[in-house]
PyMOL Python script that loads the backbone (N, CA, C, O; Angstrom):
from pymol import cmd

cmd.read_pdbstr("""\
ATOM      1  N   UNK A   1     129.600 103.103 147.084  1.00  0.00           N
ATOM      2  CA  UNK A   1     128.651 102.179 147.651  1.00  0.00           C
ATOM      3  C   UNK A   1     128.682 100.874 146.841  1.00  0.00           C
ATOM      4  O   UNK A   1     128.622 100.907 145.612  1.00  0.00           O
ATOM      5  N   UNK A   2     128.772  99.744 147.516  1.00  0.00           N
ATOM      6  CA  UNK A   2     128.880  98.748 146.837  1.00  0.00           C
ATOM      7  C   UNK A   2     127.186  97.891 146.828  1.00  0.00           C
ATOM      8  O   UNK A   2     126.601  97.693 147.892  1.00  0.00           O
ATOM      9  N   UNK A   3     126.561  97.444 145.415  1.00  0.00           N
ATOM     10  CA  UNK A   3     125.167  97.390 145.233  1.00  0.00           C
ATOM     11  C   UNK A   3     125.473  95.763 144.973  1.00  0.00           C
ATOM     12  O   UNK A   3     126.575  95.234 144.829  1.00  0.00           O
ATOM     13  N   UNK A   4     124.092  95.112 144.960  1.00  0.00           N
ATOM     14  CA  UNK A   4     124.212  93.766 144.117  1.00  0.00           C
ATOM     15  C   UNK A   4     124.327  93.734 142.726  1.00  0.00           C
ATOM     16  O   UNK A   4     124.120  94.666 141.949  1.00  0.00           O
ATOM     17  N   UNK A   5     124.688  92.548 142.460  1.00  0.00           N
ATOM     18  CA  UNK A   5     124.779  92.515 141.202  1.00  0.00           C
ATOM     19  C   UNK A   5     123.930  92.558 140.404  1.00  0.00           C
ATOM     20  O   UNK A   5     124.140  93.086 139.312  1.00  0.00           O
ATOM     21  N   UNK A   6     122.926  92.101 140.676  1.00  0.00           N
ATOM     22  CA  UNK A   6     121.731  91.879 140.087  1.00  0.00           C
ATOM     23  C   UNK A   6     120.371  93.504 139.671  1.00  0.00           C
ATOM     24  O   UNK A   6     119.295  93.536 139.073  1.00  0.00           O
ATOM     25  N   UNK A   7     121.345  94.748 140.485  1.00  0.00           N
ATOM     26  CA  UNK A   7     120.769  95.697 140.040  1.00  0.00           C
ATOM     27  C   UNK A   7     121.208  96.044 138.978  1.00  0.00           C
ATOM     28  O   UNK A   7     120.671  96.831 138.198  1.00  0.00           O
ATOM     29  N   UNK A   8     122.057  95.583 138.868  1.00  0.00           N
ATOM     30  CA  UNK A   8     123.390  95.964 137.405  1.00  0.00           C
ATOM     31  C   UNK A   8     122.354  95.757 135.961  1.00  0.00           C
ATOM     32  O   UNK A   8     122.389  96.663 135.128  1.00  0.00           O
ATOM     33  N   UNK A   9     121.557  94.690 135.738  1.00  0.00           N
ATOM     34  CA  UNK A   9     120.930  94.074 134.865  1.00  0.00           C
ATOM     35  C   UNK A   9     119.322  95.230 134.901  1.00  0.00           C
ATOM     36  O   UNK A   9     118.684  95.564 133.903  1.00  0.00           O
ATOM     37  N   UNK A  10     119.107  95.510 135.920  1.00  0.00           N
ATOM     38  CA  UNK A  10     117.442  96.554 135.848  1.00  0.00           C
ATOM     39  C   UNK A  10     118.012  98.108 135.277  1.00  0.00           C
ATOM     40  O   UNK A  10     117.303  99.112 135.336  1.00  0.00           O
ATOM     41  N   UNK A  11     119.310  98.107 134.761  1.00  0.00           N
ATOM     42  CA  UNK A  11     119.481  99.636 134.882  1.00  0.00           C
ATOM     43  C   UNK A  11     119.427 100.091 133.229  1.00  0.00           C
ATOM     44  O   UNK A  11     120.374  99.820 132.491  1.00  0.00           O
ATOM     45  N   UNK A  12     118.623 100.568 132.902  1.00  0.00           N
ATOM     46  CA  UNK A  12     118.757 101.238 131.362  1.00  0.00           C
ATOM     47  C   UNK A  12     119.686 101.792 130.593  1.00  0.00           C
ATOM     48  O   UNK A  12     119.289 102.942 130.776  1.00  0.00           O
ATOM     49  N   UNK A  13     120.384 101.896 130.048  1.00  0.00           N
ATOM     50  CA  UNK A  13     121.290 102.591 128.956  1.00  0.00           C
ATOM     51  C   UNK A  13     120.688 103.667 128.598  1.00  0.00           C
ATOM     52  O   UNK A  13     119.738 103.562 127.822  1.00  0.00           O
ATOM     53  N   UNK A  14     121.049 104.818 129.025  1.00  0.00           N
ATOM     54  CA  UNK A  14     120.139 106.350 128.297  1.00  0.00           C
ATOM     55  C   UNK A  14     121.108 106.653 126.948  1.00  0.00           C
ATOM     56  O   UNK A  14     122.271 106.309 126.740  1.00  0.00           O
ATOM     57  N   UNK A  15     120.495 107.162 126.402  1.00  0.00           N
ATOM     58  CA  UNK A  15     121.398 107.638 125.028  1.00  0.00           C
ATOM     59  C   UNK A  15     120.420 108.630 124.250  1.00  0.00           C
ATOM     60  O   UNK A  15     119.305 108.373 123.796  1.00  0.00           O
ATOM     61  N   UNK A  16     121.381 110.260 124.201  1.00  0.00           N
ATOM     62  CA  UNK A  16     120.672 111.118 123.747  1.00  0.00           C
ATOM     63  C   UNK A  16     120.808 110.941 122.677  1.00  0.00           C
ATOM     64  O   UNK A  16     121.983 110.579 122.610  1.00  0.00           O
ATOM     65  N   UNK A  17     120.400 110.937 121.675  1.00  0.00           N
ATOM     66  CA  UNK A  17     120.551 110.815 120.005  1.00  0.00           C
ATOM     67  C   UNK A  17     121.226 112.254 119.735  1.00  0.00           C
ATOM     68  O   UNK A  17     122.227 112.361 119.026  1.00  0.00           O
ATOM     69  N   UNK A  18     120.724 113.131 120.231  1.00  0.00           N
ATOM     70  CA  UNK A  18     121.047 114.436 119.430  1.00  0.00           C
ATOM     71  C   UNK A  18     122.562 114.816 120.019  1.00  0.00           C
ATOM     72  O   UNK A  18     123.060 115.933 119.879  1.00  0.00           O
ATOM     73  N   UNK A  19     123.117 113.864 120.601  1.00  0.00           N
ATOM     74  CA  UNK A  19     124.723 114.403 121.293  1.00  0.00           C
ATOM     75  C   UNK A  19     125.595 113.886 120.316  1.00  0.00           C
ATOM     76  O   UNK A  19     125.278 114.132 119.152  1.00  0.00           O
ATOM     77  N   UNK A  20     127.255 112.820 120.626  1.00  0.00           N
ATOM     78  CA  UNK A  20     127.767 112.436 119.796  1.00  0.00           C
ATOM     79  C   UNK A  20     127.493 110.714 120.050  1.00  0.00           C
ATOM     80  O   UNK A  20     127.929 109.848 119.290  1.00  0.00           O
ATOM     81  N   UNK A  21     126.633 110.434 121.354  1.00  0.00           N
ATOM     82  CA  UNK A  21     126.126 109.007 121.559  1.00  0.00           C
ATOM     83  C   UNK A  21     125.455 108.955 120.405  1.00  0.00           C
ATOM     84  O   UNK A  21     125.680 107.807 120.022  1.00  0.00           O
ATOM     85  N   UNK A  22     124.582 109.615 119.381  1.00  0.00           N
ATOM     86  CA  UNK A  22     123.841 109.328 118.725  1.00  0.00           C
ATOM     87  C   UNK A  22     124.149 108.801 117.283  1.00  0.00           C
ATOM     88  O   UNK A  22     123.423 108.223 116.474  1.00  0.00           O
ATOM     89  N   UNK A  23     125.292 109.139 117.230  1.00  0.00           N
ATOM     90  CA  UNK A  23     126.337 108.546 115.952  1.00  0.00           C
ATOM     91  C   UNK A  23     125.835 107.016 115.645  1.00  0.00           C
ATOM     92  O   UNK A  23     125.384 106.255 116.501  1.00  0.00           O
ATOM     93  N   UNK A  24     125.992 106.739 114.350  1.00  0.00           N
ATOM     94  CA  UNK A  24     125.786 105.156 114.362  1.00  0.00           C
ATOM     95  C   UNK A  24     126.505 103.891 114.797  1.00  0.00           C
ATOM     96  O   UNK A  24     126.015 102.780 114.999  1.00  0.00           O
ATOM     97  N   UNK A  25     128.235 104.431 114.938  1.00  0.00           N
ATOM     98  CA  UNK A  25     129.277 103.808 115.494  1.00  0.00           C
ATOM     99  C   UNK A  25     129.152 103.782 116.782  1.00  0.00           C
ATOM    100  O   UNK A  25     129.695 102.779 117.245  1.00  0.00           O
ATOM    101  N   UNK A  26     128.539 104.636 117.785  1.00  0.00           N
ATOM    102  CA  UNK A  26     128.666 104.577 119.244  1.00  0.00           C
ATOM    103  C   UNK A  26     127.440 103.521 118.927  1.00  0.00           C
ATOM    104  O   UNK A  26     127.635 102.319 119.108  1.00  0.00           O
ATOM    105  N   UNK A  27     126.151 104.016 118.441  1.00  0.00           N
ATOM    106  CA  UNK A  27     125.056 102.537 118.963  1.00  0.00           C
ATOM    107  C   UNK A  27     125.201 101.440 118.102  1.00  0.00           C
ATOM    108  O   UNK A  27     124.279 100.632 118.002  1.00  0.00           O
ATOM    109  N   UNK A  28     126.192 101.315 117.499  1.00  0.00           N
ATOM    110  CA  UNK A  28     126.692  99.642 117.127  1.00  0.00           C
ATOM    111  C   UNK A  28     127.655  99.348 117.914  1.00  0.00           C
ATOM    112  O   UNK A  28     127.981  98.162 117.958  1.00  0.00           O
ATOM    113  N   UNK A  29     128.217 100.102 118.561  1.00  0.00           N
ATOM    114  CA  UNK A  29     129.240  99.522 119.452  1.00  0.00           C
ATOM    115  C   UNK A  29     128.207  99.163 121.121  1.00  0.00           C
ATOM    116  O   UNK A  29     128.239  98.159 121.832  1.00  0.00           O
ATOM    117  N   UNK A  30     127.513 100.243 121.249  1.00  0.00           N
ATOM    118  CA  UNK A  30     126.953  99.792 122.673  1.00  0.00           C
ATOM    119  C   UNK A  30     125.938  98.711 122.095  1.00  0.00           C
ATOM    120  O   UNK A  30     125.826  97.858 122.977  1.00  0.00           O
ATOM    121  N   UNK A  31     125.257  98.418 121.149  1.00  0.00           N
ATOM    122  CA  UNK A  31     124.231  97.166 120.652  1.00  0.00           C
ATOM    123  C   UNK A  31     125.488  95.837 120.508  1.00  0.00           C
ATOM    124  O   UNK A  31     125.089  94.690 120.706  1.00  0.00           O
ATOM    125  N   UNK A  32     126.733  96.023 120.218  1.00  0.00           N
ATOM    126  CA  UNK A  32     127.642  95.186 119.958  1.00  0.00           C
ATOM    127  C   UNK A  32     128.015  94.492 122.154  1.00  0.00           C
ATOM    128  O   UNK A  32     127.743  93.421 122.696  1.00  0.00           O
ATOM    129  N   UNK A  33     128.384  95.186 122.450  1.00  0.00           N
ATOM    130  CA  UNK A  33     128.509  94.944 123.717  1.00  0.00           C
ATOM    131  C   UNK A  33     127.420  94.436 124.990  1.00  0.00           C
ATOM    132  O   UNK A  33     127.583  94.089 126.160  1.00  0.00           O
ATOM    133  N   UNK A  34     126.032  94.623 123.927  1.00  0.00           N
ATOM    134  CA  UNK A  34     124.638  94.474 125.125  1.00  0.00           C
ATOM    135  C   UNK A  34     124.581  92.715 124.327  1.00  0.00           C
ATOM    136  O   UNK A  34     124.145  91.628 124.706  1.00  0.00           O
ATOM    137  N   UNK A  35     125.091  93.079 123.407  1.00  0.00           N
ATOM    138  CA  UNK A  35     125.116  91.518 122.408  1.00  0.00           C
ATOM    139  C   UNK A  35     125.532  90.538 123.381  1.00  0.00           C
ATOM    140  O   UNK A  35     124.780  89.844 124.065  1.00  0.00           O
ATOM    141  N   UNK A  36     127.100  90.538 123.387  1.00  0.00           N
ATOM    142  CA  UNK A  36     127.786  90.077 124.539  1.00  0.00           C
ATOM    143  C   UNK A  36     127.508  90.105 125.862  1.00  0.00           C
ATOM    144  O   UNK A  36     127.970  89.054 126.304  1.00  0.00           O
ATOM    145  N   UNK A  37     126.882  90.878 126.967  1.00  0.00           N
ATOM    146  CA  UNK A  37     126.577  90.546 127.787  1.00  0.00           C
ATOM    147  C   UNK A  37     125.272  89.930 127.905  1.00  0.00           C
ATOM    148  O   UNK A  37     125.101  89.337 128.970  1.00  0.00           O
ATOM    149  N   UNK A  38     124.409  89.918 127.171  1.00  0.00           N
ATOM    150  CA  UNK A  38     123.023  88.879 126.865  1.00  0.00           C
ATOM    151  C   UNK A  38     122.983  87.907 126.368  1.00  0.00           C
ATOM    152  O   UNK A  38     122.024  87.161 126.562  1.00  0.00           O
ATOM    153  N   UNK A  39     123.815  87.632 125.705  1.00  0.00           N
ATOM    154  CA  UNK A  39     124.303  85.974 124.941  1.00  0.00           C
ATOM    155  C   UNK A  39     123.211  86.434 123.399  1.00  0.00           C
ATOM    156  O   UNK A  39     122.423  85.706 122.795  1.00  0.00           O
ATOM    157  N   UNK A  40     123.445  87.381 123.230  1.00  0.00           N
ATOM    158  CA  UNK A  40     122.566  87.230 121.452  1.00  0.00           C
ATOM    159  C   UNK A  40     123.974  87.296 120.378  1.00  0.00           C
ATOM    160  O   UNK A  40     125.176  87.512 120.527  1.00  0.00           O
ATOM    161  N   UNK A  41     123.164  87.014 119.365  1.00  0.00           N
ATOM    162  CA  UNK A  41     124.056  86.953 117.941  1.00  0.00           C
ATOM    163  C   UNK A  41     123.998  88.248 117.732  1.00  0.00           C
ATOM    164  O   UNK A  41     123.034  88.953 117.436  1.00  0.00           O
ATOM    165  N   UNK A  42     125.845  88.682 118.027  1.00  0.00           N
ATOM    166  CA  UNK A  42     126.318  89.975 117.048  1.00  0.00           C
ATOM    167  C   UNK A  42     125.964  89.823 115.571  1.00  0.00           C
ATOM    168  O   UNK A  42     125.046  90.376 114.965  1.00  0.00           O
ATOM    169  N   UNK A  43     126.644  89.182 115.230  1.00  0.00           N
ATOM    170  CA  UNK A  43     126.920  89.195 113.819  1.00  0.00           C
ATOM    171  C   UNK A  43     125.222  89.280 113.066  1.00  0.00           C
ATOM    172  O   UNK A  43     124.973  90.330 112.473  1.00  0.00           O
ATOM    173  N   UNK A  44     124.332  88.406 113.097  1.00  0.00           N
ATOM    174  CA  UNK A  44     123.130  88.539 112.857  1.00  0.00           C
ATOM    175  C   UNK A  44     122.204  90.048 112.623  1.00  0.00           C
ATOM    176  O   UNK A  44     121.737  90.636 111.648  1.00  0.00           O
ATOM    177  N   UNK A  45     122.257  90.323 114.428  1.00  0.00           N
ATOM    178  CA  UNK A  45     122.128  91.491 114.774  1.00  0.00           C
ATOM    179  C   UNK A  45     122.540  93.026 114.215  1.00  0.00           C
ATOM    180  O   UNK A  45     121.786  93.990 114.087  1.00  0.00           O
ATOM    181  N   UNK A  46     123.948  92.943 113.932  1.00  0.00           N
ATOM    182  CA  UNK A  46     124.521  93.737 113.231  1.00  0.00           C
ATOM    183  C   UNK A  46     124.454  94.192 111.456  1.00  0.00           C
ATOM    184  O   UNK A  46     124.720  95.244 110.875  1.00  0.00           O
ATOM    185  N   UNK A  47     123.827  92.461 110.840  1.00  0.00           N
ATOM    186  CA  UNK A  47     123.550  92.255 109.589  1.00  0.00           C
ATOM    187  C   UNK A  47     122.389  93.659 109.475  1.00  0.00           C
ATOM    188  O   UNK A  47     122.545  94.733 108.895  1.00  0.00           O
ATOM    189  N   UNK A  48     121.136  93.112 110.324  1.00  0.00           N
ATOM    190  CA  UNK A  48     120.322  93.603 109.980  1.00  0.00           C
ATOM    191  C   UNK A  48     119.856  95.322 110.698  1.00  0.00           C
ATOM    192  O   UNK A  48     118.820  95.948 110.474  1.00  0.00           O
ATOM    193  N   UNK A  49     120.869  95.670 111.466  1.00  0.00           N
ATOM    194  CA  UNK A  49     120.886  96.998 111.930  1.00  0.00           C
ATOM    195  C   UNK A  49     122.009  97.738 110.587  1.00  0.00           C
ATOM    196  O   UNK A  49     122.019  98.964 110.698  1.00  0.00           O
ATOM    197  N   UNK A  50     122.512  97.449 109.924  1.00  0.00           N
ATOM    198  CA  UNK A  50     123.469  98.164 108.868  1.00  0.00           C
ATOM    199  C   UNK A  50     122.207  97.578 107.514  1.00  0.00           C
ATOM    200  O   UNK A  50     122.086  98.496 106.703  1.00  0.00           O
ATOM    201  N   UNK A  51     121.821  97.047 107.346  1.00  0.00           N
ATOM    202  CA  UNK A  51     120.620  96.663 106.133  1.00  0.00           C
ATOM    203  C   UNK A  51     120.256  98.081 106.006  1.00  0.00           C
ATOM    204  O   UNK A  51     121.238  98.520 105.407  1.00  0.00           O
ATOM    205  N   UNK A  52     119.615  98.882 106.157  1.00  0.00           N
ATOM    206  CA  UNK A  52     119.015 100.227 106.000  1.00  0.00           C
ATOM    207  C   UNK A  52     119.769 101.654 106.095  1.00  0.00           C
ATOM    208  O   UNK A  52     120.862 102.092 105.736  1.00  0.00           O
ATOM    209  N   UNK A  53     118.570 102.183 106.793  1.00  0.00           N
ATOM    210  CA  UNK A  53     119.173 103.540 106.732  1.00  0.00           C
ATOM    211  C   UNK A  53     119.283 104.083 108.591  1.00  0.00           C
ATOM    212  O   UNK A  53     119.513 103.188 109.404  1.00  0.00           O
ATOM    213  N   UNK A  54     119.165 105.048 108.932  1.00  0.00           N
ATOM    214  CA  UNK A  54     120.007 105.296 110.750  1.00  0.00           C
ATOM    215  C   UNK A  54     118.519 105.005 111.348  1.00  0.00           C
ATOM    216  O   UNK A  54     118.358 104.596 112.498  1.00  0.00           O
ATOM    217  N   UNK A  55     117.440 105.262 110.437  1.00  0.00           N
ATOM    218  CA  UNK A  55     116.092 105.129 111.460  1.00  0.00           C
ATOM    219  C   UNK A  55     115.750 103.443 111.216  1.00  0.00           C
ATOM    220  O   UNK A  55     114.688 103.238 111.802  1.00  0.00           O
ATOM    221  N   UNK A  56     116.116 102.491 110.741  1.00  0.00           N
ATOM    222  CA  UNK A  56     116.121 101.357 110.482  1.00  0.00           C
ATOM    223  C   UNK A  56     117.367 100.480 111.828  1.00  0.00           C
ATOM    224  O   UNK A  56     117.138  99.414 112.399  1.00  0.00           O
ATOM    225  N   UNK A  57     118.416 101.223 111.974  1.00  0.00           N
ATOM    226  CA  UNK A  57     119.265 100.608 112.885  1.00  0.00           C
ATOM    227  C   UNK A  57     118.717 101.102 114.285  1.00  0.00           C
ATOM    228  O   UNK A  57     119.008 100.508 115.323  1.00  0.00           O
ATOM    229  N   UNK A  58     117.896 102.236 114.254  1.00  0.00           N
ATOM    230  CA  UNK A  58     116.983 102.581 115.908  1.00  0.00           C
ATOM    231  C   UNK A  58     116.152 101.892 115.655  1.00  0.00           C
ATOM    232  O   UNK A  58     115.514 101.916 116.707  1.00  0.00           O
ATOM    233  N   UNK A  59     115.578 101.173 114.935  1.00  0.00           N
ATOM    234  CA  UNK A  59     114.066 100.522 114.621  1.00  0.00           C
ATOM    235  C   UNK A  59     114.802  99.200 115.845  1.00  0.00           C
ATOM    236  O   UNK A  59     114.492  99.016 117.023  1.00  0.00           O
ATOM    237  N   UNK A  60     115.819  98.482 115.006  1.00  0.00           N
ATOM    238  CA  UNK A  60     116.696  97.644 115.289  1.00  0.00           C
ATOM    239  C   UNK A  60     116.955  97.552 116.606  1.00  0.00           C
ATOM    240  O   UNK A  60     116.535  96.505 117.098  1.00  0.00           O
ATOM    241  N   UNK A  61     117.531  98.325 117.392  1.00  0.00           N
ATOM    242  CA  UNK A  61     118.426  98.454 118.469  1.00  0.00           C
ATOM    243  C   UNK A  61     117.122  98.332 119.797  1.00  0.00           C
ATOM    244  O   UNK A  61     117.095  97.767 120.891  1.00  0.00           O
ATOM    245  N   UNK A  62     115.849  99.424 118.800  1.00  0.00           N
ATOM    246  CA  UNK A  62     114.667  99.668 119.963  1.00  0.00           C
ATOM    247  C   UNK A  62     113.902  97.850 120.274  1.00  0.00           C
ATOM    248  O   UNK A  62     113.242  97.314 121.165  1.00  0.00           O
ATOM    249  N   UNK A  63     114.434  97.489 119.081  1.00  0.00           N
ATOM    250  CA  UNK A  63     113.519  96.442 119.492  1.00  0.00           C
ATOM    251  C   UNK A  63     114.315  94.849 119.854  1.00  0.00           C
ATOM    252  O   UNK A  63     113.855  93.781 120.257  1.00  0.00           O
ATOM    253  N   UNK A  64     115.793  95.327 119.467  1.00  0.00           N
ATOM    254  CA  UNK A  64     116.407  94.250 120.272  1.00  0.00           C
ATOM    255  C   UNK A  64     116.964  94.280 121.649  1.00  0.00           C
ATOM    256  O   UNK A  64     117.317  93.335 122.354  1.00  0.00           O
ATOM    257  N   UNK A  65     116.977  96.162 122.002  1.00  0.00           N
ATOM    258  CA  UNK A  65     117.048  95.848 123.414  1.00  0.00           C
ATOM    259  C   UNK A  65     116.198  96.994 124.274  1.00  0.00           C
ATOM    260  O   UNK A  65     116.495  97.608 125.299  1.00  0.00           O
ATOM    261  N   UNK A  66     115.058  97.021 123.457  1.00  0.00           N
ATOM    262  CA  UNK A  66     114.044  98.254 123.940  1.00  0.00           C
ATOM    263  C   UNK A  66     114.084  97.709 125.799  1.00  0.00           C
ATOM    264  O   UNK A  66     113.766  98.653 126.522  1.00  0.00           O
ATOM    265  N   UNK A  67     114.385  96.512 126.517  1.00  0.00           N
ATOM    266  CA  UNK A  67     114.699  96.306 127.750  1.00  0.00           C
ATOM    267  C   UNK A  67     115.498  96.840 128.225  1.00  0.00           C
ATOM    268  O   UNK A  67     115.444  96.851 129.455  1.00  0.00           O
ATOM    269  N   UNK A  68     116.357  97.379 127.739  1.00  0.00           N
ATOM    270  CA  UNK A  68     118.168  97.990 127.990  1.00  0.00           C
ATOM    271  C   UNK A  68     118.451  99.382 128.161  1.00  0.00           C
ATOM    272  O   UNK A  68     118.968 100.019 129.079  1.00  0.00           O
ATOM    273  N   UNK A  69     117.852  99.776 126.742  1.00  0.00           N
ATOM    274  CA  UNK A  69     118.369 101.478 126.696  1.00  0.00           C
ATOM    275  C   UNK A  69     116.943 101.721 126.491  1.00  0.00           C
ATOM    276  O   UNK A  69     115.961 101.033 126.213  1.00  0.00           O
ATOM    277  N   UNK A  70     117.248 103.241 126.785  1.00  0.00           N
ATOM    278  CA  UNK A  70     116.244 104.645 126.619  1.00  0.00           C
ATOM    279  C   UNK A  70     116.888 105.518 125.944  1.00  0.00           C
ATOM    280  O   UNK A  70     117.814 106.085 126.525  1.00  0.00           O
ATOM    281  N   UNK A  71     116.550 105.927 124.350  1.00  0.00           N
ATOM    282  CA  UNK A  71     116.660 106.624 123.565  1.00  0.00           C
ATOM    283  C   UNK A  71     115.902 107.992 123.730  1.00  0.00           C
ATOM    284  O   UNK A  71     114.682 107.924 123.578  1.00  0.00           O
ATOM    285  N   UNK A  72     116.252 108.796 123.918  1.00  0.00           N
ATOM    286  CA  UNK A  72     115.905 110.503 123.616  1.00  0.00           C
ATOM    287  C   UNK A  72     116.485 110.929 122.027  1.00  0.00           C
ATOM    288  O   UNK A  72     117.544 110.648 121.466  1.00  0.00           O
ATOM    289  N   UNK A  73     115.331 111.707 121.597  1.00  0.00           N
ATOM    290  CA  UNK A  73     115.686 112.473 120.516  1.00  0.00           C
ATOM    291  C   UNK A  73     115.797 114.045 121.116  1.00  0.00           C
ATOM    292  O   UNK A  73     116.104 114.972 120.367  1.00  0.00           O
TER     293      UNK A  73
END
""", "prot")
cmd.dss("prot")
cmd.show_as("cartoon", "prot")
cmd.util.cbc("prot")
cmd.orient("prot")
């Protein structure tokens, strides 16, 4: 089925934490790529999601694209 484009942008990112999505390399890579399609600063972004520890880079991710994804523990 072919949709608009514009549903493309309302659709959430699910990500179970407790699978292998939950790794810190898969959600710097999908926070690296939501970077790029939103026009935000990787590099910035990335500074301060690697600053800490794994509940510091979900602190991070929840609140730079708590619009985007839905995290399950």
């Amino acid at each position: 089925m072919i949709k608009n484009r514009s549903e493309l942008a309302r659709r959430s990112i699910e990500i179970d934490l407790s699978s292998s999505q939950g790794n810190a390399f898969f959600l710097l890579g999908t926070a690296k790529r939501l970077c790029s399609q939103l026009g935000k600063n990787w590099e910035e972004i990335e500074k301060e999601m690697t600053s800490g520890d794994y509940e510091n880079l979900l602190s991070v991710l929840e609140r730079e694209f708590g619009d985007h994804i839905v995290l399950y523990r």
